[in-house]
C-alpha positions as CSV (number, residue, x, y, z in Angstrom):
1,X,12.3,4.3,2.3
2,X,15.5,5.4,3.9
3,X,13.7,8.0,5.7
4,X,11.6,5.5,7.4
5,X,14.8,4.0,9.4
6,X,14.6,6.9,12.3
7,X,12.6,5.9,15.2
8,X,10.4,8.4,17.2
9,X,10.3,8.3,21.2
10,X,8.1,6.6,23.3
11,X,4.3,6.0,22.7
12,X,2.6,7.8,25.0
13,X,5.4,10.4,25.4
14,X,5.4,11.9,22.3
15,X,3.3,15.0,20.9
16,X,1.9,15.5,17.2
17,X,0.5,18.1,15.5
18,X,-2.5,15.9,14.5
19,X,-5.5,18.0,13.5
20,X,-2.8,20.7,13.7
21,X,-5.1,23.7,12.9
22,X,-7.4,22.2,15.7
23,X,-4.7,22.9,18.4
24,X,-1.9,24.7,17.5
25,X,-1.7,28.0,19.2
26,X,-4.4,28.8,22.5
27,X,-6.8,26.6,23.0
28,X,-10.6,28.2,22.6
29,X,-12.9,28.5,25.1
30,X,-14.3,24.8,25.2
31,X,-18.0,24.1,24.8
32,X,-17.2,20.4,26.0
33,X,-15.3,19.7,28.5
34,X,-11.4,18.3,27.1
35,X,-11.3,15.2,28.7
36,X,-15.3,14.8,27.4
37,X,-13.4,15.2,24.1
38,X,-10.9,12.8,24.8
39,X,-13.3,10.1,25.5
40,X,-15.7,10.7,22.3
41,X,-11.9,10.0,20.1
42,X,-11.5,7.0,22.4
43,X,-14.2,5.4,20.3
44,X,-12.2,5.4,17.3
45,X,-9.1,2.8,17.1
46,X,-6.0,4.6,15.2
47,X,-3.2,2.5,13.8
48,X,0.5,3.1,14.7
49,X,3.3,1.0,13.4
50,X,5.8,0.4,16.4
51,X,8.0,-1.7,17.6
52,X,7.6,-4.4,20.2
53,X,7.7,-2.1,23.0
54,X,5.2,0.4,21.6
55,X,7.9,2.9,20.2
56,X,6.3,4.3,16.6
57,X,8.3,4.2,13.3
58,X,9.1,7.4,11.9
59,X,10.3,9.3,8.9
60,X,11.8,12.8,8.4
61,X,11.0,15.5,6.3
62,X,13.6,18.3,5.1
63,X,13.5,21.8,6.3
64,X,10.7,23.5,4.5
65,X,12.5,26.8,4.8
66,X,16.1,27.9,5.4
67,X,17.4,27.9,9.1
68,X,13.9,25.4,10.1
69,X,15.0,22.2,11.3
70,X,13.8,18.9,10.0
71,X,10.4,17.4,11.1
72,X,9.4,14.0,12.3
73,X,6.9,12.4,11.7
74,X,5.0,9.3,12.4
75,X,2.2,8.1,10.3
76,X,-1.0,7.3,11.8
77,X,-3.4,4.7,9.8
78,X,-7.4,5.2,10.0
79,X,-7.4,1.3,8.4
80,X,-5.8,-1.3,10.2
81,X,-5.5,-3.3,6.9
82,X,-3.8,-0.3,4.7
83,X,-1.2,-0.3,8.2
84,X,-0.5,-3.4,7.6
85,X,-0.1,-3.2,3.9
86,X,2.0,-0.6,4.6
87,X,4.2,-2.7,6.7
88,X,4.1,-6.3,4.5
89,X,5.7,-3.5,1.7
90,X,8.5,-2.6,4.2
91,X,9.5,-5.9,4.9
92,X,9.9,-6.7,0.9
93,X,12.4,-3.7,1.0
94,X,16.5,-5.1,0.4
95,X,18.2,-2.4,2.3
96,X,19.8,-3.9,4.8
97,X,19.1,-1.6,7.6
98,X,15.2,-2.1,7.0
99,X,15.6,-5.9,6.8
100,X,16.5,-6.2,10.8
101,X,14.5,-2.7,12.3
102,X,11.6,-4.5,10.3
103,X,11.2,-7.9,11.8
104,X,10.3,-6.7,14.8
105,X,7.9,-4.3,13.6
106,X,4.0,-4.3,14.3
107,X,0.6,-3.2,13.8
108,X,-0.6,-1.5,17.1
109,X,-4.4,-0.3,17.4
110,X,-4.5,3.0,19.7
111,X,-7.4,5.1,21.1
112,X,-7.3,8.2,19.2
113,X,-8.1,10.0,22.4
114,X,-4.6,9.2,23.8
115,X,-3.0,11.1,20.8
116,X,-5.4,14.0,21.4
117,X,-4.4,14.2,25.0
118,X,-0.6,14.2,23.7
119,X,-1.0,16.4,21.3
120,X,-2.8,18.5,23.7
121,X,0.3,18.5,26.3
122,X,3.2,18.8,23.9
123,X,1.3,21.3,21.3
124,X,4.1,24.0,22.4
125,X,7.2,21.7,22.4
126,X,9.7,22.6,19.8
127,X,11.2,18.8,19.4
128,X,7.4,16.9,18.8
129,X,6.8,13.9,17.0
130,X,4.5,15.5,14.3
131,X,1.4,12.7,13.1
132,X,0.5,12.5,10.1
133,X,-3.4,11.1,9.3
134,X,-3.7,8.5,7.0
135,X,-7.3,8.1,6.0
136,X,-8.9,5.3,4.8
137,X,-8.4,4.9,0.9
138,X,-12.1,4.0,0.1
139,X,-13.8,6.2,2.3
140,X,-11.6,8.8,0.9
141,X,-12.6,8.3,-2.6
142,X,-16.2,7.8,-1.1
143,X,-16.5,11.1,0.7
144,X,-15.0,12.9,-2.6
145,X,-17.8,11.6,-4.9
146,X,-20.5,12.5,-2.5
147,X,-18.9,16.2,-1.9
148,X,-18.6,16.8,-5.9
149,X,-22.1,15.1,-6.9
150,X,-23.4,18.0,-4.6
151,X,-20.8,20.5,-6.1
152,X,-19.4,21.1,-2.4
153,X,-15.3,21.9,-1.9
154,X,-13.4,18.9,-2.0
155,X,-9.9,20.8,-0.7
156,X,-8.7,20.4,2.7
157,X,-10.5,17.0,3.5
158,X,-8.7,14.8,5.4
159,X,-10.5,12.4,7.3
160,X,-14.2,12.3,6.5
161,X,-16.8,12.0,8.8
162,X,-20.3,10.4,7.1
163,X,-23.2,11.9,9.0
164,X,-27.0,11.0,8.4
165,X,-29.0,14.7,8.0
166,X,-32.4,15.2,6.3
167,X,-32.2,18.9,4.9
168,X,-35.5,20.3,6.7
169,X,-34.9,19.0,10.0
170,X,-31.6,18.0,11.3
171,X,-29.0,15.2,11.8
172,X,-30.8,11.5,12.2
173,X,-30.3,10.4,16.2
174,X,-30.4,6.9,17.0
175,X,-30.9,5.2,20.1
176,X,-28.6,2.2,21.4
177,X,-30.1,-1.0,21.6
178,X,-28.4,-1.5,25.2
179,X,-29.4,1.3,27.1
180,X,-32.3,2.9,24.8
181,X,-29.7,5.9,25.0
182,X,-30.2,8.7,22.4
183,X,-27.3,9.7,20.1
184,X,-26.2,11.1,17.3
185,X,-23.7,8.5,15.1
186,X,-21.3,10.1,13.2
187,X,-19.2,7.5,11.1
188,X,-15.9,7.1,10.2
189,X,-17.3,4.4,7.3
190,X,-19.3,5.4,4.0
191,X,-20.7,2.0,4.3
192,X,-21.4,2.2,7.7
193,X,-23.8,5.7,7.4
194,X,-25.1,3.9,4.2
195,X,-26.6,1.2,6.3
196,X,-28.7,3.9,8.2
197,X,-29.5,5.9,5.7
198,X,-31.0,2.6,4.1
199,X,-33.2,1.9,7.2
200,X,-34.2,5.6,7.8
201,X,-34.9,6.6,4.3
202,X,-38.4,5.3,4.1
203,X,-39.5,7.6,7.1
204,X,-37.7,10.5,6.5
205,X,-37.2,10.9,2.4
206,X,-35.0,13.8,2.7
207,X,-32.5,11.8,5.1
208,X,-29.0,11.5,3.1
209,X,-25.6,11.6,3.8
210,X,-23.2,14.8,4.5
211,X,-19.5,14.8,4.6
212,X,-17.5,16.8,7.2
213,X,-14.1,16.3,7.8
214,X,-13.1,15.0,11.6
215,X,-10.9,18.5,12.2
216,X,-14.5,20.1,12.3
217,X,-16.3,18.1,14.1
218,X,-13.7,18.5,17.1
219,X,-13.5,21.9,16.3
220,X,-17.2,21.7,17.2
221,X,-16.9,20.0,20.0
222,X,-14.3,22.7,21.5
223,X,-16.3,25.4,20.8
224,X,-19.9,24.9,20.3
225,X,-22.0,25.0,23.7
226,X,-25.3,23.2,21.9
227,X,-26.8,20.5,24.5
228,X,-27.4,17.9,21.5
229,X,-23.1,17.8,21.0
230,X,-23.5,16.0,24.5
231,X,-25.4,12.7,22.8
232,X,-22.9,13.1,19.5
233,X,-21.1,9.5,19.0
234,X,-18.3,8.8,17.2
235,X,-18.8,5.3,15.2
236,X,-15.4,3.3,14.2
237,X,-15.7,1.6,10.9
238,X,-16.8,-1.9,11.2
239,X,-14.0,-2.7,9.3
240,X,-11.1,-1.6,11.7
241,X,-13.2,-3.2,14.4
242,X,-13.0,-6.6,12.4
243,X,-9.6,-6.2,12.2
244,X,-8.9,-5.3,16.0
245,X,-11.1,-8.6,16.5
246,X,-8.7,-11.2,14.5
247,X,-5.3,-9.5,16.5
248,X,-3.6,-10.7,20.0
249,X,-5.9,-9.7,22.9
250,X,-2.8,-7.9,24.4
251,X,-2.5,-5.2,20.8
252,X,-6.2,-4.4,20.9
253,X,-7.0,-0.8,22.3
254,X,-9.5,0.0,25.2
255,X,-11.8,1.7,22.7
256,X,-15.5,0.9,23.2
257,X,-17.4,-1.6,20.4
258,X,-19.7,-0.5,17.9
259,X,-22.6,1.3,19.4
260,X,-25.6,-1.7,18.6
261,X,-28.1,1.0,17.3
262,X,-31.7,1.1,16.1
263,X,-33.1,3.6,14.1
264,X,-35.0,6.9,15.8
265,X,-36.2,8.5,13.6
266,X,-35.5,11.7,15.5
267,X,-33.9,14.4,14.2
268,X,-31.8,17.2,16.0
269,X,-31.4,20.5,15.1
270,X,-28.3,20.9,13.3
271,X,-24.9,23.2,14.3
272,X,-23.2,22.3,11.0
273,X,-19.3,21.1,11.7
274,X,-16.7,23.2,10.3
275,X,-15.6,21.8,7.2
């Protein structure tokens, strides 16, 4: 736990290398435009753990090589509740240099967007704040089971993505019951994409879930030029949205609520996501 004492800069000045194969290096040719990008992540509500004023708790890791200097990093939660597990187990910690820096520690939802952009402007900056995704322990284990009981590569998943697909035609749209507007949801909750799948199934048979990991899908994004990307829709877990809902008014992000959708029964064509 010592390594958790260091503090980071600023929110909202810091960069990351979150999603670092994603953006590290030049940016591709994008199908979307960036700031299009920014606002589909602006759906999803990340957890930071910061201090009152917003600056994010850190920890360092060791050289990885000889002559490399030491990495920071700051850990960002896909589940408000695991962030705040996280935290209730720092504040049982004895050191005495925890037991002050921790009482004024917090749980603070954040568009995910904003550490896109961030990461976006300070990819080339030798000093970043590096995140480090935290996903969701159950929809972890979740998106495991469902890649081995189809005997698909479980390696490099970090956050996964549950999207509703029947195999002969394409990913399941949707259309929101606000505006009748046709999208594509693709969830950042198991249970969430289970809930479709329950009300689609009868229509379409074939309709089942398919796991990508969200590094793909914004790789997509960036370099896809399909028209159907337009109406994709990232979903937040009702879960993290339950949680935002029971916090201060003044810690909840800007991030839009979940999409109140009615099955389509339309499929799209699919451009499979990178995994």
């Amino acid at each position: 736990m010592k390594s958790l004492v260091r503090w980071g800069t600023t929110l909202g000045l810091v960069g990351s290398t979150l999603l670092a194969t994603v953006f590290s290096g030049n940016a591709p040719v994008l199908a979307l435009p960036e700031q299009q990008i920014a606002e589909k992540l602006n759906e999803v509500p990340v957890f930071l753990i910061t201090n009152l004023q917003g600056v994010p708790l850190t920890r360092t890791l060791p050289p990885a090589q000889n002559g490399q200097k030491s990495t920071t990093v700051a850990d960002v939660f896909m589940n408000g509740q695991e962030a705040q597990a996280f935290l209730e187990q720092l504040r049982k910690q004895k050191d005495p240099k925890l037991v002050e820096m921790v009482k004024t520690l917090q749980v603070k939802p954040v568009p995910m967007g904003v550490v896109y952009q961030k990461l976006r402007e300070d990819r080339n900056k030798p000093d970043r704040v590096l995140f480090a995704l935290q996903p969701g322990q159950q929809d972890l284990q979740g998106a495991v089971t469902l890649l081995r009981q189809k005997g698909q590569e479980v390696k490099g998943l970090i956050v996964p993505v549950f999207i509703v697909q029947s195999a002969d035609k394409g990913y399941v749209s949707v259309k929101r019951k606000s505006n009748n507007q046709e999208i594509v949801p693709l969830f950042l909750s198991q249970k969430d994409a289970q809930g479709l799948l329950n009300q689609v199934k009868k229509d379409i048979p074939k309709a089942e879930i398919q796991v990508v990991d969200i590094e793909g899908v914004i790789q997509t994004l960036q370099q896809k030029n399909d028209e159907w990307l337009k109406q994709v829709t990232l979903v937040p877990s009702s879960e993290s949205l339950e949680y935002i809902s029971k916090q201060p008014r003044t810690n909840a992000p800007s991030t839009a609520a979940t999409p109140n959708l009615k099955p389509n029964n339309a499929v799209t064509p699919p451009t499979q996501p990178k995994k």
